[in-house]
C-alpha positions as CSV (number, residue, x, y, z in Angstrom):
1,X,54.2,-65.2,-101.0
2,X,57.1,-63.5,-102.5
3,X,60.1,-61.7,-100.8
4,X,58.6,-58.6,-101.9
5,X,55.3,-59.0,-100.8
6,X,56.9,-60.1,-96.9
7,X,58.7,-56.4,-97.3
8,X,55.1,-54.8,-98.1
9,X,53.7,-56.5,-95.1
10,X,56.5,-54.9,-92.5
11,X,56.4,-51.6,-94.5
12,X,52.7,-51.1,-93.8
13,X,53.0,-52.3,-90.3
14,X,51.8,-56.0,-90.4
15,X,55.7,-57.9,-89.8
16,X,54.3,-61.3,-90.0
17,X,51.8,-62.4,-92.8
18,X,49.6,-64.9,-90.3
19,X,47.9,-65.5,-87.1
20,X,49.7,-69.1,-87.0
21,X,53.6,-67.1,-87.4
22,X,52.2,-64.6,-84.9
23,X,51.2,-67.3,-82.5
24,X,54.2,-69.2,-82.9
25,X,56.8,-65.9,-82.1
26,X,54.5,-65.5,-79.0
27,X,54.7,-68.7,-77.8
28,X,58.5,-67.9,-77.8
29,X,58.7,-64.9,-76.6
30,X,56.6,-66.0,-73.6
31,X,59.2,-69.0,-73.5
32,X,62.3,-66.7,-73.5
33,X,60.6,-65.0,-70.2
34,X,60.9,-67.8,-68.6
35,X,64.3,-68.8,-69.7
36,X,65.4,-65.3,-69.0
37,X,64.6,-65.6,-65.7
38,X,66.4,-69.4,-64.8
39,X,69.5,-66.9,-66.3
40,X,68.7,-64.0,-64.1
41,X,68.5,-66.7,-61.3
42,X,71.8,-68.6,-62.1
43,X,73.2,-65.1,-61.8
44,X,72.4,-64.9,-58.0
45,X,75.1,-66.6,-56.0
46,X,78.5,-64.4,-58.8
47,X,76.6,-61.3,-57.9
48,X,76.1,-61.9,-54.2
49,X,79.8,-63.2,-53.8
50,X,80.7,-59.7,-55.7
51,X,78.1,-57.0,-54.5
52,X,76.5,-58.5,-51.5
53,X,73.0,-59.7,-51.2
54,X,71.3,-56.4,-50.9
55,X,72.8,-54.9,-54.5
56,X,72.5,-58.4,-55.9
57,X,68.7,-58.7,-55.3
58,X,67.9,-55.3,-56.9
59,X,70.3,-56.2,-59.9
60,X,68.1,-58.9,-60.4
61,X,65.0,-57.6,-60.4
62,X,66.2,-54.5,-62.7
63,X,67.6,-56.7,-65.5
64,X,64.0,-58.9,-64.8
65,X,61.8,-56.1,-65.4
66,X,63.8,-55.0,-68.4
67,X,63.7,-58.5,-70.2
68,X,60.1,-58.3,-69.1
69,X,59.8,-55.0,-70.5
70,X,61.2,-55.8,-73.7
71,X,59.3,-59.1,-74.5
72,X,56.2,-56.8,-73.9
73,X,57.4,-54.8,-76.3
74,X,58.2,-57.3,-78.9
75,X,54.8,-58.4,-78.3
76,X,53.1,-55.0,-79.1
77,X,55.5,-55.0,-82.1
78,X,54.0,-59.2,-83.3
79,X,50.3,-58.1,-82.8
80,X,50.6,-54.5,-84.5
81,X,49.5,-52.7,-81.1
82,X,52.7,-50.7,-81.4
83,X,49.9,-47.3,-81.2
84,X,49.7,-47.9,-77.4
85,X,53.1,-47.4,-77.2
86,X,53.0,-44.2,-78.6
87,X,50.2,-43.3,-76.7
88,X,52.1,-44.2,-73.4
89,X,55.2,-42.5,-74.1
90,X,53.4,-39.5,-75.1
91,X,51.6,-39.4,-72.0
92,X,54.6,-40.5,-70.1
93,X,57.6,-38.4,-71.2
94,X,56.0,-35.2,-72.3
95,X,59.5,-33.5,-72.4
96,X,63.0,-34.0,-71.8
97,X,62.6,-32.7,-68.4
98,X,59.9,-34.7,-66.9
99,X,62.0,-37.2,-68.4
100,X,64.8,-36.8,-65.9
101,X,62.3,-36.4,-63.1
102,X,61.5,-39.6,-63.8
103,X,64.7,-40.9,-63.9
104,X,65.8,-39.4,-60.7
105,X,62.5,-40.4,-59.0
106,X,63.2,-43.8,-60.1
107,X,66.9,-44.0,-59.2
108,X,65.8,-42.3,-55.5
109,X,63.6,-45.5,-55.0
110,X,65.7,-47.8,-56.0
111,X,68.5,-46.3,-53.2
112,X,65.9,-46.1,-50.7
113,X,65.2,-49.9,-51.0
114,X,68.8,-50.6,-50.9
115,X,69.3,-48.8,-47.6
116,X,66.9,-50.3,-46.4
117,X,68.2,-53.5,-47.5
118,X,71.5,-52.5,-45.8
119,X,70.4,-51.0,-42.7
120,X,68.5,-54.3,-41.7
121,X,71.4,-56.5,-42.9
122,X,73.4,-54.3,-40.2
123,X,70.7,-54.9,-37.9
124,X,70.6,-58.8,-38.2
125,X,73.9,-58.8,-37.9
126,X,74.2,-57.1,-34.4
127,X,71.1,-59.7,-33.0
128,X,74.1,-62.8,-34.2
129,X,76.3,-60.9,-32.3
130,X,74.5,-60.7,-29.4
131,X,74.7,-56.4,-29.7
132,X,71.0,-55.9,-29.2
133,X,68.3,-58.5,-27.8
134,X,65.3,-59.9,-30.6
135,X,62.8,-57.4,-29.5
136,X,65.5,-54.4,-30.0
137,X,66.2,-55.8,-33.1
138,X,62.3,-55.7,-34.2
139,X,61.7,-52.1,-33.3
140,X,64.9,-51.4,-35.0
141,X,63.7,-53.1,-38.3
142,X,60.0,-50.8,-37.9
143,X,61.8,-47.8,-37.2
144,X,64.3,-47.9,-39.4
145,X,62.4,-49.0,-42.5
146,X,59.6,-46.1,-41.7
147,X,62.2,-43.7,-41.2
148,X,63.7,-44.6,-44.6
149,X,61.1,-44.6,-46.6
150,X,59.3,-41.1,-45.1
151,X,63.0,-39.3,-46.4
152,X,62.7,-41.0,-49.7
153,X,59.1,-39.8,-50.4
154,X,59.8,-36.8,-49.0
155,X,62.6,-36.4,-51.4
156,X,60.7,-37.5,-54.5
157,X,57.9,-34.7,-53.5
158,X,60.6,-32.4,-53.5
159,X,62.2,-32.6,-56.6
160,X,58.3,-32.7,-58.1
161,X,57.4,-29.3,-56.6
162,X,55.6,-29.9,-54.0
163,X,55.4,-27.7,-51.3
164,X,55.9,-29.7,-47.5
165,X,55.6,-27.0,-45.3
166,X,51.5,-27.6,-45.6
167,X,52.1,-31.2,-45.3
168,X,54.2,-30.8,-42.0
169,X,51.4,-28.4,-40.5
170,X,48.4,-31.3,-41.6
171,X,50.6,-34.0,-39.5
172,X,51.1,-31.8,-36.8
173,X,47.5,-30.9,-36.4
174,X,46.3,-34.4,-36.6
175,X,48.8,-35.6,-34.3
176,X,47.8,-33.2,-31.7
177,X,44.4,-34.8,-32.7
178,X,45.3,-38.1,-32.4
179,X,47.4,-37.5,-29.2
180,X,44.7,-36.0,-27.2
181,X,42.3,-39.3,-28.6
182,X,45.0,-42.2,-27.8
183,X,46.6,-40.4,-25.0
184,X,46.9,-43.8,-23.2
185,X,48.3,-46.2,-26.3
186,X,51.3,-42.9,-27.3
187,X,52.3,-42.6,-23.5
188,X,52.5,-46.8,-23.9
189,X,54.4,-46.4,-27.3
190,X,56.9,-43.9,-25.9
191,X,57.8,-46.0,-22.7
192,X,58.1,-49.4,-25.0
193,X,61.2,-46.9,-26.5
194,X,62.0,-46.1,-22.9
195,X,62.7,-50.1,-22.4
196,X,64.1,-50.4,-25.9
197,X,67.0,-48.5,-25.3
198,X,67.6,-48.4,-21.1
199,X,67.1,-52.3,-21.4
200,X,66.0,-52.9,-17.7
201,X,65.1,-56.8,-18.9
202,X,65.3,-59.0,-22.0
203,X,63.1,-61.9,-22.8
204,X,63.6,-65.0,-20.4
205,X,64.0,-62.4,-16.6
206,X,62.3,-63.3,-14.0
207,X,60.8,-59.6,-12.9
208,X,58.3,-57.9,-10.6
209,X,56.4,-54.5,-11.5
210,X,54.3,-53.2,-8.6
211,X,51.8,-51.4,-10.0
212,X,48.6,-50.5,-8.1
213,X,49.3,-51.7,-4.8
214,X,50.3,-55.3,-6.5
215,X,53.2,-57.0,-7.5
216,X,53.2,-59.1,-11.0
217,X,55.8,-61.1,-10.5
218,X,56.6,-63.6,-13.6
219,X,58.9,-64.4,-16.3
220,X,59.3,-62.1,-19.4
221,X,57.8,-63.7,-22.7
222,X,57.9,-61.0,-24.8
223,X,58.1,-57.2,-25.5
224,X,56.3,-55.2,-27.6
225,X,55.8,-51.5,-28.2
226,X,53.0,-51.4,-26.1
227,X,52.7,-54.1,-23.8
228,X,55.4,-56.3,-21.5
229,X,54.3,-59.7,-21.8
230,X,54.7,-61.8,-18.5
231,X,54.1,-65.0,-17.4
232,X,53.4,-65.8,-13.8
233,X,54.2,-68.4,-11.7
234,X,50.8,-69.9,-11.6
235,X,51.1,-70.0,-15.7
236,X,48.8,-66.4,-15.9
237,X,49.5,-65.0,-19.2
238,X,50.0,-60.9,-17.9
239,X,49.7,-58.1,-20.2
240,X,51.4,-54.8,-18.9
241,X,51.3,-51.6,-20.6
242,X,55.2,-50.3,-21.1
243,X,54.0,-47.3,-19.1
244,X,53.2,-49.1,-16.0
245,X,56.7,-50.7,-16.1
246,X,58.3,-47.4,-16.6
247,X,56.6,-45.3,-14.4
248,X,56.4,-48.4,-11.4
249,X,59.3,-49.9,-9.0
250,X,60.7,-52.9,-11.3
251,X,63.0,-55.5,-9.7
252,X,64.5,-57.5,-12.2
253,X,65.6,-60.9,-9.7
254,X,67.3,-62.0,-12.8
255,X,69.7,-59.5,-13.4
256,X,72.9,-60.5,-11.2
257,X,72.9,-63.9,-11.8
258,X,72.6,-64.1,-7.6
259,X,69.7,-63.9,-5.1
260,X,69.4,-63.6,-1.7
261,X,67.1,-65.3,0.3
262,X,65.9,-64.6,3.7
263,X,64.3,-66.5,6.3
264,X,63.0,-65.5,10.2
265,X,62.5,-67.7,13.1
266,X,61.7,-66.9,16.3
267,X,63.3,-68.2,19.3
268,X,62.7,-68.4,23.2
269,X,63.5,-65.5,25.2
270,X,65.9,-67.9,27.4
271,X,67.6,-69.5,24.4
272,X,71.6,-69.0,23.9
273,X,71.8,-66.8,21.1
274,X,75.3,-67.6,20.1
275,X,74.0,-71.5,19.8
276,X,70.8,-70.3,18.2
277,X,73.1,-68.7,15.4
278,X,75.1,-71.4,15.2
279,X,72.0,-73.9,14.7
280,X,70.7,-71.6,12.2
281,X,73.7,-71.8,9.8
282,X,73.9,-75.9,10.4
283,X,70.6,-76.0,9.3
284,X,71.9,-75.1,5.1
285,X,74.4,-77.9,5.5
286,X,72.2,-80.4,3.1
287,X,70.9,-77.1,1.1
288,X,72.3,-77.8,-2.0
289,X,71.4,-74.5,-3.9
290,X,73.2,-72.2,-0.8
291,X,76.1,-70.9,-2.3
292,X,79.5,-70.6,-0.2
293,X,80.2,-67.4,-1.2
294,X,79.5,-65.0,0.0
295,X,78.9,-66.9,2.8
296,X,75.5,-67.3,5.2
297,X,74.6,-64.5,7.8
298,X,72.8,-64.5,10.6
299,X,71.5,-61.5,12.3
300,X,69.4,-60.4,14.7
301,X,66.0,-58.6,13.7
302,X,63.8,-57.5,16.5
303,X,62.2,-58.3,20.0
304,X,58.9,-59.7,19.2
305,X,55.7,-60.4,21.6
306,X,56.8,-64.2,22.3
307,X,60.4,-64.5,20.9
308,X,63.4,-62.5,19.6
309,X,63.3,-62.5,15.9
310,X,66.7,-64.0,13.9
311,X,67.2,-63.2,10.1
312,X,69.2,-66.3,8.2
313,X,70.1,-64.9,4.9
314,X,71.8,-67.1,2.3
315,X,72.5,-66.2,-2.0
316,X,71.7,-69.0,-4.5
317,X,73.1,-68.5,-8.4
318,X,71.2,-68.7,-11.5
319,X,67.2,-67.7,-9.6
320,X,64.6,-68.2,-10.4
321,X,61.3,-68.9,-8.5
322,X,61.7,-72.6,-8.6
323,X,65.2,-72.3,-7.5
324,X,64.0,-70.1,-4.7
325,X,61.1,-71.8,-3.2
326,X,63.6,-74.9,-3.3
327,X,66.2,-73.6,-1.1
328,X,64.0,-71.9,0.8
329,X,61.8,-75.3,1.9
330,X,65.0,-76.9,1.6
331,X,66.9,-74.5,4.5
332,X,63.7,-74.3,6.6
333,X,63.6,-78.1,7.3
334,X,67.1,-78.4,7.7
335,X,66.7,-75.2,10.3
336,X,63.5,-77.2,12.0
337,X,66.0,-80.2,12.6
338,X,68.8,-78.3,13.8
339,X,66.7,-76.5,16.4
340,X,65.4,-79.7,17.7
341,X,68.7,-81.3,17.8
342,X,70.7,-78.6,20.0
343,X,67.5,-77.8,22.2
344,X,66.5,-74.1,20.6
345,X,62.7,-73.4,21.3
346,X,60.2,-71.7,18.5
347,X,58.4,-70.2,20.7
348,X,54.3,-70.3,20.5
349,X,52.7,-67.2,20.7
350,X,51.8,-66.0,24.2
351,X,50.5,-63.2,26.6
352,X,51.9,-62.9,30.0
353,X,49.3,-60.8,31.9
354,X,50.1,-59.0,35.4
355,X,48.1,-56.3,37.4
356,X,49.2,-53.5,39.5
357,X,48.8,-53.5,43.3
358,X,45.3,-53.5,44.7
359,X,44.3,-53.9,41.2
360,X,42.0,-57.1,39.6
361,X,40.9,-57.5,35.8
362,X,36.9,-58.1,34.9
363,X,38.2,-61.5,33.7
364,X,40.3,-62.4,36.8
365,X,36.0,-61.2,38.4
366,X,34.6,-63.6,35.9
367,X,36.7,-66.5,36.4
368,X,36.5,-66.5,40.2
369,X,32.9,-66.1,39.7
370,X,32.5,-68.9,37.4
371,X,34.4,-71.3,39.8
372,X,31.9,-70.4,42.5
373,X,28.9,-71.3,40.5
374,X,30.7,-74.6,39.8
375,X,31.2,-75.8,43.2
């Protein structure tokens, strides 16, 4: 085929005379997508070190869908399809001005995405600095993102004509919808932002929410929106709706790095107080766990039925409830052994009964009259 003949094949639309030179331009073309994007890719760590990650990643990706674009293009062009091209455009940009719609539509997603990009870098980088805890950091991410993204598409709508007051009245209404339905699961969402930001307890306390005449008492696994998940000392996997927490008495044990434990004994009515203090506090000497300072108390609580009531109170660092129950066994037999060492008396429990004058009880009767059957 002559020169001239080529140019008659290209002039009437047809720029390559066979299926095997068509085949053989697609086969590179398909080949160049691939090595165009090993040299996207070799451009990620110069753009990153120059831009930052978030402007780095889009560039890629633009200058991606562009090679992409243009091998399909090329394509079209090989296999004389070029007529769905022109179909497209003409459906596409009708006019100069949609064509600008476009274009700012397209340049208002592309900053939404990198905001978004940016705003959870930001994020990330206050959970490695220890700013906010990993559930904070979560609900961050969720909130941020949605809020993002709702502005952008509400922007977009704009500049297309669209009218949001209608819009804004349709999600009001069914909010009030759904509010009255999940009443429960919104009052649960709210108070999960209640613990987000007042941050009465992070993952790993050791907490107690009394809720219904109980107390759930347990370490903090995780926190979610709606639910605090706790796990109790007898390793019982609790769910508690955020509400509960909130509106509940919460004692977080965890949260001074210090308890107090407390412990009451009884002792005889005839015992020497003074020496019954003093036995008390002997009794944490080999109580590894009691803490110096402060330093042990001992005080007295209350006149009980058999004994007056003492009150030994001691702090441990770092609680929790195996650290607790330790020093607590711990001080109670060191307590036992000091009271039998200097002579202080637990009393048992006991009733001393007495009568008026001229006065007898039905069972002083009954026992008289059960030791006269007897003899």
């Amino acid at each position: 085929m002559t020169l001239y003949s080529e140019s008659v094949w290209i002039v009437q639309g047809e720029p390559f005379p066979s299926v095997e030179w068509k085949l053989f331009v697609t086969l590179l073309l398909i080949v160049s997508v691939f090595l165009g994007a090993w040299a996207i890719r070799r451009l990620d760590y110069p753009l990153k070190a120059r831009v930052g990650e978030g402007l780095s990643e889009a560039i890629q990706a633009s200058l991606l869908t562009l090679w992409i674009g243009t091998v399909t293009v090329a394509l079209t062009v090989v296999w004389n399809v070029t007529v769905i091209l022109d179909l497209l455009v003409d459906a596409v940009l009708v006019n100069r001005a949609y064509a600008v719609l476009y274009l700012v539509t397209a340049a208002i997603f592309v900053t939404t995405y990198l905001l978004i990009r940016l705003v959870n870098r930001s994020i990330d980088e206050l959970d490695d600095a220890g700013a906010i805890t990993r559930h904070q950091s979560e609900v961050a991410y969720h909130v941020a993102d949605a809020g993002i993204f709702l502005a952008g598409i509400g922007l977009v709508l704009t500049i297309w004509g669209v009218n949001l007051t209608n819009l804004i009245l349709g999600a009001g209404v069914l909010s009030a919808v759904l509010g009255l339905a999940a009443q429960k699961t919104f009052s649960a969402m709210i108070a999960g932002f209640v613990l987000l930001f007042a941050r009465p307890f992070v993952v790993g306390d050791w907490i107690a929410v009394h809720s219904d005449g109980e107390e759930r008492t347990g370490i903090v696994e995780d926190v979610t929106i709606l639910n605090t998940k706790v796990q109790t000392f007898r390793d019982q996997h609790v769910l508690i709706p955020n509400d509960e927490v909130t509106s509940n008495q919460l004692i977080n044990y965890s949260r001074n790095d210090r308890l107090r434990i407390d412990i009451e004994v009884g002792v005889d009515y005839d015992s020497d107080l003074e020496r019954a203090r003093a036995a008390l506090r002997d009794g944490l000497a080999d109580v590894d766990l009691a803490q110096e300072t402060p330093s042990p108390e001992v005080v007295t609580k209350r006149f009980d039925d058999s004994a007056i009531v003492l009150e030994l109170r001691f702090w441990i660092e770092n609680p929790s409830m195996r650290r607790s129950w330790k020093a607590r066994t711990e001080a109670m037999e060191g307590v036992k052994e000091s009271f039998d060492r200097e002579g202080v008396v637990i009393p048992f429990s006991q009733h001393v009964h007495s009568f008026r004058d001229g006065e007898r009880s039905l069972d002083d009767e009954a026992t008289k009259e059960a030791s006269s059957e007897v003899n």
